[in-house]
N, C-alpha and C positions, 0 to 999 in steps of 0.2 A: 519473556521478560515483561513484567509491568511495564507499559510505554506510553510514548508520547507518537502517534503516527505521523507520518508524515506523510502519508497522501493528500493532502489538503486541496484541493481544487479540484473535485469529480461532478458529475451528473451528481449521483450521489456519496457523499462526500461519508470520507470515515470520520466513525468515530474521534475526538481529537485526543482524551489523554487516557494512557492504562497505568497510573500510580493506583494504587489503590491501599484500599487500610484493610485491615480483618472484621469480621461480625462483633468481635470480644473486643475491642481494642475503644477504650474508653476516652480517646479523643480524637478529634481530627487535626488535619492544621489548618491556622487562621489563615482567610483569603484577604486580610487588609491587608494590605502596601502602602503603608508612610512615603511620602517623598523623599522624605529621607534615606529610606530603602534604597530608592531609584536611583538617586544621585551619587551614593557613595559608589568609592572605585572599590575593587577586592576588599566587600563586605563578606563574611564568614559570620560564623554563627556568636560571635563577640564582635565588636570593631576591633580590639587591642591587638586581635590575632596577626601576627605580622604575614608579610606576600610567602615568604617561605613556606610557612604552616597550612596556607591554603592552595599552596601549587603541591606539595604533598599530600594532601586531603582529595585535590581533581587528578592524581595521576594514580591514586590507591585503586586497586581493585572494586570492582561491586561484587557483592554478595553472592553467591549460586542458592538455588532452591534447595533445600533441604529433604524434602520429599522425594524428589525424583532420584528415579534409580537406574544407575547405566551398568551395563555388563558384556562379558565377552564370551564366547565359545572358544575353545579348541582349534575349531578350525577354524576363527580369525569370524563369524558372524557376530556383528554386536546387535543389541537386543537392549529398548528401553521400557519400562515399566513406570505408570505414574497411577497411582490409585483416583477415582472420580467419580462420585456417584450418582451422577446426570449423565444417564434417565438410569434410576435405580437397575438391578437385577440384568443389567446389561454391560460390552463391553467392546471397544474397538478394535479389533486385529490388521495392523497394515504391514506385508511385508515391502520396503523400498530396495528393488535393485539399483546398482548405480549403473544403469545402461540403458543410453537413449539414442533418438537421433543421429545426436551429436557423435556420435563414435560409428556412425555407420561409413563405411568405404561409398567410393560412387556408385560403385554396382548394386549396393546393400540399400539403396534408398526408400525404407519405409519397413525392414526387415524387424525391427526393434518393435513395432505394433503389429507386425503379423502374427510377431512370438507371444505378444501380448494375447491376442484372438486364440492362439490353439494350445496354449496354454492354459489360459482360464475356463475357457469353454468347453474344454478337452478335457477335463479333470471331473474323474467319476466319483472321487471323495469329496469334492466341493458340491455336487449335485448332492450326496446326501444330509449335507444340512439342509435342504429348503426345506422338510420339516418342521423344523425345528424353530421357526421366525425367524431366522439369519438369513441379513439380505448380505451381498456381495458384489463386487465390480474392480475394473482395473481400469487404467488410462497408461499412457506413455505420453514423454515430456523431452525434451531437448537430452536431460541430465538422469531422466529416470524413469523406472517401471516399477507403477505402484501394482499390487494389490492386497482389497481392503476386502473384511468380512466383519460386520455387525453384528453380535449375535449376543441372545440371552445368552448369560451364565448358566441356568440350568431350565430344565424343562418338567410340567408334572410324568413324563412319559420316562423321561432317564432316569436314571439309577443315582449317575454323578455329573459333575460339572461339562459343560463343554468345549472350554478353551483346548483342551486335550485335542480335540477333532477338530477344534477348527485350525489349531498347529498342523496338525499331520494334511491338513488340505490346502494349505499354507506350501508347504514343502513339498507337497508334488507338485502343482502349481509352479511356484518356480525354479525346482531343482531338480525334479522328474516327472516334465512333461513326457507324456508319446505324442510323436509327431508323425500321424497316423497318413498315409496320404488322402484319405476321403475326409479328414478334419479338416486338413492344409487347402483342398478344395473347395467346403464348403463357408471356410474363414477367407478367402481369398473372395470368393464373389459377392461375402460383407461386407467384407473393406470399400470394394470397390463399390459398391453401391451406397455407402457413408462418403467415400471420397464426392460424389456425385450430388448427395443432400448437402455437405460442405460448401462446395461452389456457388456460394452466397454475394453478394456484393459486398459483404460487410467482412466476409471474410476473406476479398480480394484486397480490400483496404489496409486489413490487419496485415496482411502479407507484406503489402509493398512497403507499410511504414515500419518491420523487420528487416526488409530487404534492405533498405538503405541504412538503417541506425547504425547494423553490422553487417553494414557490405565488405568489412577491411576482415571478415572472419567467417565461418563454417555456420552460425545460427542462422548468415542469409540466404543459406541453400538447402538446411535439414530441418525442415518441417516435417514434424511426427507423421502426416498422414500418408507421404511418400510420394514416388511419382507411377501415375497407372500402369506405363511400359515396363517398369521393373516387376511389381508388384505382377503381372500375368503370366510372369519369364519362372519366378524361383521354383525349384519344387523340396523335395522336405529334407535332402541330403543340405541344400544350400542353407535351409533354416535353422538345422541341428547342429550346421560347424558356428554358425555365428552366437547360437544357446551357449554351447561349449567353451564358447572364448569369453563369455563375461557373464553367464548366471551359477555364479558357486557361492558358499556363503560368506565366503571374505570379502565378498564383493556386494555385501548384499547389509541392511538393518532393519531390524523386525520392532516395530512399537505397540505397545499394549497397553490401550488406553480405558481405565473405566471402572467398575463398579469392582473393585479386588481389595481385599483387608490384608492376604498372606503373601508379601513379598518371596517370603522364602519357599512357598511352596509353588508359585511362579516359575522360579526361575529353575529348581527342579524338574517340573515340566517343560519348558524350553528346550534344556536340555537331554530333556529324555525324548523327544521329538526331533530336534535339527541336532546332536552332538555329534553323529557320527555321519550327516549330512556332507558329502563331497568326501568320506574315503572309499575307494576304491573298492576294497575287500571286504569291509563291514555293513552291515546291517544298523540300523534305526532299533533302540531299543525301545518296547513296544511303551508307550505309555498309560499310567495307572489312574483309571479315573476315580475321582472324589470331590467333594462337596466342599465351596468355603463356608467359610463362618460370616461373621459379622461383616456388614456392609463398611467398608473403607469412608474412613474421614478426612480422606487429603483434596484439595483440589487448587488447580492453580487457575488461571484465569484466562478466558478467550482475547488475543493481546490482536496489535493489528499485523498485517501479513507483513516478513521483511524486517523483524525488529527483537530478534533471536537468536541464542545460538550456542555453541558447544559451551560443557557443562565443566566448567576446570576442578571443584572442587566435591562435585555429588560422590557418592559411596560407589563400588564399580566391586566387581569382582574378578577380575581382568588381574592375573599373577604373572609375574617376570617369567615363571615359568612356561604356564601358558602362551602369552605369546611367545615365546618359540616354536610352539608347536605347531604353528602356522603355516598349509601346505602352499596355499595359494595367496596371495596377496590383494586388498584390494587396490585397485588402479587407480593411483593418487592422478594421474594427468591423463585425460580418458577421449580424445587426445586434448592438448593445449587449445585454448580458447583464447586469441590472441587479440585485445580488445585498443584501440588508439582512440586515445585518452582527450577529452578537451580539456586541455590544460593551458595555461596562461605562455606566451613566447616560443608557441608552436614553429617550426620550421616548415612543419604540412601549409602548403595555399590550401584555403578555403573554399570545400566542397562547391558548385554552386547549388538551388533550390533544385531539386525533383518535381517534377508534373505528374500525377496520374492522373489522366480525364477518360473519363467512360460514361457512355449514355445512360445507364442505372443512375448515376449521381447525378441529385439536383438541387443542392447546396455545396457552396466552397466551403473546405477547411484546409488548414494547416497547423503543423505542430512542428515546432523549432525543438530540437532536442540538443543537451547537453550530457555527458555518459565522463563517468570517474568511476576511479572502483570504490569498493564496498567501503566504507569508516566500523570495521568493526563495534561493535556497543562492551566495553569492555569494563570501563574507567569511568570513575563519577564525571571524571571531565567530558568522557566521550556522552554522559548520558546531558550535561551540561549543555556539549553544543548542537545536541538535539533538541533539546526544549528552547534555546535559542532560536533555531531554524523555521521553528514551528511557530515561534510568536510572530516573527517576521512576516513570515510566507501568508498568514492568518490575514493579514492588512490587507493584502490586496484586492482579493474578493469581496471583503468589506465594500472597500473603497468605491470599485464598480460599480457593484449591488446598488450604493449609495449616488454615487453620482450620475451614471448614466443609467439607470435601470430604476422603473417601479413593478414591485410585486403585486400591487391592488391600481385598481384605478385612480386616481388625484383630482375633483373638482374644488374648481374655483372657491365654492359656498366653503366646502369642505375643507382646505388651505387657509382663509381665513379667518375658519373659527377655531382650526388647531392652532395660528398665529397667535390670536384672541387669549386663547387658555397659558399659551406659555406667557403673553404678554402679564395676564393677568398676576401668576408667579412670582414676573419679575419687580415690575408697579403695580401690586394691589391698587393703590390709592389712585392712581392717574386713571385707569383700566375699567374700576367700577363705577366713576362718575358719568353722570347724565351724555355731557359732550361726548364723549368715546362710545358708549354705546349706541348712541343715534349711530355713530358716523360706521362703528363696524355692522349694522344691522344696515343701514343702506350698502354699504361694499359689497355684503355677502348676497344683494338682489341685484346686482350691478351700478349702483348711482357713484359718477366721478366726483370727486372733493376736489377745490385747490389744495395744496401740500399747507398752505397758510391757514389753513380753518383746525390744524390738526392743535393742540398745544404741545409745548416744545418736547415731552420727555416724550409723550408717546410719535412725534416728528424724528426724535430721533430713533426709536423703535424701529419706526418703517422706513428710513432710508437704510441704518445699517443692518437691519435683521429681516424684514418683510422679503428684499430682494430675493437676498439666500434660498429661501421658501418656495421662491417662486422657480428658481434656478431649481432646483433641486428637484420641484418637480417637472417641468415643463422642457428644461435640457435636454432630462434623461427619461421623456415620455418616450423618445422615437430613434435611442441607437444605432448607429451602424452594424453595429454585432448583432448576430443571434447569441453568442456564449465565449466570454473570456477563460478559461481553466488553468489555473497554474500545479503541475503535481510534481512531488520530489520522494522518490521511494527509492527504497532498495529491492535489488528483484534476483531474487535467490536461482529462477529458472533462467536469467542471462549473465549472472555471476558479475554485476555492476550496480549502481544506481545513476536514476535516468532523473534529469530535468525536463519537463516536457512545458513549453509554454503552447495551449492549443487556442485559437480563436476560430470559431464556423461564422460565417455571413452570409447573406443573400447575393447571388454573383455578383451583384450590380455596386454590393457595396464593397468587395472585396478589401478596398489598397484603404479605403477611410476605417474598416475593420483593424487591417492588422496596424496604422499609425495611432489610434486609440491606445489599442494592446502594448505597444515596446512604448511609446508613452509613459504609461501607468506605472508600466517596469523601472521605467529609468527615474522616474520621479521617485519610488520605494526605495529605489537604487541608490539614489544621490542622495535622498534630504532622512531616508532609514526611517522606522517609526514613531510617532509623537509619546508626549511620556504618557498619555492619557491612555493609549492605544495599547503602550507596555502592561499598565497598569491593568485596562479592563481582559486582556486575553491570560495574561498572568492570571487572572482571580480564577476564569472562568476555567482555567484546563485545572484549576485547581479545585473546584469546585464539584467539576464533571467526576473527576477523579474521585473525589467522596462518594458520587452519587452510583458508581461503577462497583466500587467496593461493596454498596451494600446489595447487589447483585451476584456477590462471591459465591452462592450456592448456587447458581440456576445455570451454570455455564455448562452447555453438551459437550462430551467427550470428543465428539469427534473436531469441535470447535480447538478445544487444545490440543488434541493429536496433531491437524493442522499447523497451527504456529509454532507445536516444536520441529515438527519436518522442515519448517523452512527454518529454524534457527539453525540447521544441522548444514545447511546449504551456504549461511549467512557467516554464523559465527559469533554471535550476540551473545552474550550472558542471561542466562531466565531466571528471574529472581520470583519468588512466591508475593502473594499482595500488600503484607506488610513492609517485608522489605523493597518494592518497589516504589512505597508511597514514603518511607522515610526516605529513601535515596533520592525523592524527586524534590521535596522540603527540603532535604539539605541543599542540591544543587542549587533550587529556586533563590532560596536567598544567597545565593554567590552572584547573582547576574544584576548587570549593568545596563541602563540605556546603549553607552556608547558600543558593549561587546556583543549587546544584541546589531546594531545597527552594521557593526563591522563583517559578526561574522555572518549575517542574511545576503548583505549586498556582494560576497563572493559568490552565491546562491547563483545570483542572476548578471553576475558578471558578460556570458556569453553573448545576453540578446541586449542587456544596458551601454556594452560597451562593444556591436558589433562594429565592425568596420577596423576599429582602431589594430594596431601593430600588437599592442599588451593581450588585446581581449581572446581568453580562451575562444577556440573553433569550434561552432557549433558541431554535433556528430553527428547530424542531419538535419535537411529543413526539407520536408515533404509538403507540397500541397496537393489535395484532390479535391478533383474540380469537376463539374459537366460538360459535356461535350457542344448541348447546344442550352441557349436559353432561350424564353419567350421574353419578347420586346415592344411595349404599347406601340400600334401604330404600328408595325411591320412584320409583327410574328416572330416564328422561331428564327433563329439567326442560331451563327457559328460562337461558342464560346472562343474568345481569341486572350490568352495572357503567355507570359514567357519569364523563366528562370531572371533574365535582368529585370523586368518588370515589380517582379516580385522582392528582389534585392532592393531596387529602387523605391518602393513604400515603405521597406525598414528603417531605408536610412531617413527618408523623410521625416517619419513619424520619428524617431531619436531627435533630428534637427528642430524640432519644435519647441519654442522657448516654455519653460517648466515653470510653476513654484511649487516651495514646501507644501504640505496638504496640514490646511489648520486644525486647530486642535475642536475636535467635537466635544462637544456637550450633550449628554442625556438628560432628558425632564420628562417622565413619568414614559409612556411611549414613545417619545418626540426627538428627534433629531435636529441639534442645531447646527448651522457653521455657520461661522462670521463672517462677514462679507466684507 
């Protein structure tokens, strides 16, 4: 889907909007915003339009891509095809089993990547592409087992095209493997020696703050890479009943992403490769190689992860008859994934904080998380109060950036000749005479004035605007934080989307860190964003969004193979880039100050409103910490903090009297706020 991301607060931070327009498409939309704009309640693309007409307008469907093509096998495999000609003469093959992890018994723990190892690596038809410049690989994931094969189209040494081979290596791979016992031995002593390069600090970290988000369910014990004890125990009899019970192709989707003009000669192929894949009795009818034609003209666009998803209205080949003749089913609840929800008048008491401290670490962090399920993207409204979310959440790190954080260094000299320049802006005429320049060319060598030598307009300059400047630099030269992050995604491999608010500090500043951090939150939270704020992130995803567009040809295939796998997981509507950037214009002008301010601040409900009776339960709050720190004057010492400690800085920082955050002003570089 064309979108608006919503991971907004990372290290490094995605992209913000994927509307986008076509190369042909002879306008863009305008990024002014009249106040007028803002102010109105359920403005629609007229004002006359009454509330009816635009609650019918946000509840109608969005568009599907017209391009993309979904279909079905016989025996219940679906298969998606999406023509893309980056990088030319090239093309993606992924097959996605739906069996991970997640579906392994306790004994089975880590069986689902073992099958992965002697499967792909066991496979004597996939060895014969490496000729051919086809690279290949597989992963396992909580919910699935991919494998992917890159490869030219065709080659000057064949005859005919090679998707044919790279199907037929595709389906042994995961529909007939041999599970040789000298494979099974020599993938077993890989694993285990990847388990081994794994055990990372970082990927101790990653673990525990799993462990607790979904400690109420199965994702907090079935980590893909397994556990060693099990993994030394299995041998191939035990490998090949857990193949049997979930790799057939009803349980299985095959995507083919990339440089293809002949849909129909595709899907042909397909099926002359997997058709008779899982019956019993028959044979794989042998496939017929040949050449495409003309290089394919479709391409959708690299969207952010999480923001995708089934296709309601694309072309399918998939007959009432056909599905009948489905022997095996795939496994809709694989098993249940049973996730407790932060929702608002919980009966659940409130987790308390998790500790991990380990001597590798020597920086605190913590990450407050909030967990709902998915908001499918379906409905102009659903893409509506996404792009709401996003203007919201956008403020925050502004905010930070701005008032407790410089990115260059800040002198003195340097402060009051940026002061000087905006002044001049404001009063040419007070700014360029004689008196003021003496007095700003002594400031900037340091000589003191009385405030009485100033003349009045520029006295009033520097009591109400000088300050600010000074604040702005000097406040925020020396933070408590190392890094505030606010992110809000959906996450197609834990079947939710997660709130995470994270702050890291230096131990010593921990509790002045996270009362900063819920702070900030509760202040976005209470007083929601100024109209100025609306206005400039509104322009700017609008903006991006053009500039996105005209990128429509340079996006690599395996960039959109990607985003449709996880729309499959998600459930999101993918629309092609026209219709994404009309859909995002339309909604755009339906949004309101007040609907933005409403629907962000449920956002952050969990940490703005901890403590209280109403406020959704956080669905974890982890921090990890050091074990010991150095301390001037005595050395290393014991790191000492505790689960109520931790509680108790939260509420702190909440209990801190707040105001609204004033309206900025931009002048040329220059950042103002009134003092």
């Amino acid at each position: 889907m064309c979108w608006v991301s919503l991971d907004v607060f990372k290290v490094n931070p995605a992209h913000v909007p994927y509307a986008t327009v076509g190369p042909d498409e002879p306008h863009v939309a305008s990024t002014a915003w009249p106040d007028a704009i803002l102010e109105k309640q359920g403005l629609f693309l007229d004002p006359e339009v009454e509330r009816a007409e635009l609650e019918g307008f946000l509840s109608s469907q969005l568009p599907s891509h017209p391009k993309l093509y979904r279909g079905q096998l016989k025996n219940g495999l679906r298969y998606l095809i999406l023509p893309n000609k980056i990088p030319a003469n090239r093309f993606e093959a992924h097959m996605e089993v739906h069996v991970g992890s997640i579906d392994e018994e306790d004994d089975e723990q880590g069986i689902a990547h073992m099958i992965e190892h002697v499967a792909f690596l066991g496979s004597k038809k996939r060895e014969k592409l490496l000729g051919t410049g086809a690279r290949s690989n597989a992963y396992t994931d909580f919910h699935h087992t991919v494998f992917h094969i890159h490869s030219p189209i065709s080659t000057k040494d064949s005859d005919g095209d090679l998707l044919p081979f790279v199907l037929d290596a595709l389906n042994e791979i995961a529909f007939h493997p041999k599970f040789l016992a000298s494979r099974v031995e020599k993938e077993r002593r890989a694993i285990l020696s990847e388990l081994q390069m794994m055990n990372t600090i970082e990927y101790r970290v990653d673990c525990q703050l799993l462990q607790h988000l979904h400690s109420e369910n199965k994702l907090s014990k079935r980590f893909p890479i397994g556990l060693e004890e099990q993994i030394k125990k299995w041998d191939a009899d035990k490998i090949r009943k857990f193949h049997e019970r979930w790799y057939f192709p009803a349980n299985a989707t095959l995507y083919i992403v990339g440089d293809i003009s002949n849909i129909s000669k595709t899907v042909y192929q397909i099926e002359a490769v997997f058709g008779q894949a899982g019956e019993e009795n028959e044979t794989a009818v042998a496939p017929t190689p040949s050449a495409f034609g003309a290089m394919a003209s479709f391409l959708v666009p690299k969207l952010p992860v999480g923001l995708a998803g089934s296709l309601s209205n694309e072309r399918s080949s998939l007959s009432r008859d056909q599905s009948k003749n489905i022997k095996k089913e795939r496994h809709a609840v694989r098993p249940p994934v049973k996730h407790q929800w932060s929702i608002p008048g919980s009966d659940e008491d409130a987790k308390p904080p998790e500790i991990f401290q380990h001597e590798l670490l020597q920086n605190f962090s913590i990450n407050m998380f909030c967990k709902i399920p998915v908001n499918k993207a379906r409905t102009y409204g659903d893409l509506r109060n996404v792009l709401m979310k996003r203007i919201f959440l956008s403020a925050l790190h502004f905010r930070i950036n701005t008032r407790y954080k410089v990115e260059f260094p800040v002198y003195a000299g340097e402060l009051i000749s940026s002061s000087m320049y905006i002044f001049t802006l404001i009063m040419p005429e007070i700014s360029t005479s004689c008196a003021a320049h003496n007095i700003w060319t002594a400031m900037e060598v340091g000589i003191v004035f009385p405030l009485d030598s100033f003349p009045s307009l520029l006295k009033y300059f520097i009591i109400k605007f000088l300050p600010s400047c000074y604040e702005l630099a000097f406040k925020s030269s020396n933070p408590p934080f190392t890094s505030i992050e606010l992110d809000h995604s959906d996450s197609g491999r834990e079947g939710c989307t997660v709130t995470t608010l994270t702050v890291s500090a230096e131990p010593k500043n921990w509790k002045s860190a996270i009362k900063v951090a819920v702070q900030e939150v509760r202040r976005l939270k209470e007083f929601g964003v100024t109209k100025g704020e609306l206005t400039r992130y509104m322009d700017a995803l609008l903006k991006d969004s053009e500039q996105l567009a005209a990128m429509i040809d340079n996006v690599p295939s395996v960039d959109n193979l990607d985003f449709i796998m996880e729309s499959d997981a998600l459930g999101h509507i993918i629309m092609d880039q026209r219709q994404g950037h009309e859909s995002l214009v339309a909604v755009a002008e339906t949004v309101t100050l007040e609907e933005v301010n409403s629907t962000g601040a449920k956002v952050l409900e969990f940490m703005s409103d901890f403590g209280k009776p109403t406020a959704p339960l956080p669905a974890a709050i982890v921090a990890c910490v050091p074990k010991k720190v150095h301390v001037d004057e005595i050395g290393e010492t014991e790191f000492k903090i505790s689960p109520g400690e931790i509680t108790a800085a939260i509420k702190a920082g909440l209990e801190e009297p707040i105001q609204a955050e004033p309206e900025v002003c931009f002048i040329g570089n220059f950042t103002c706020l009134p003092h």
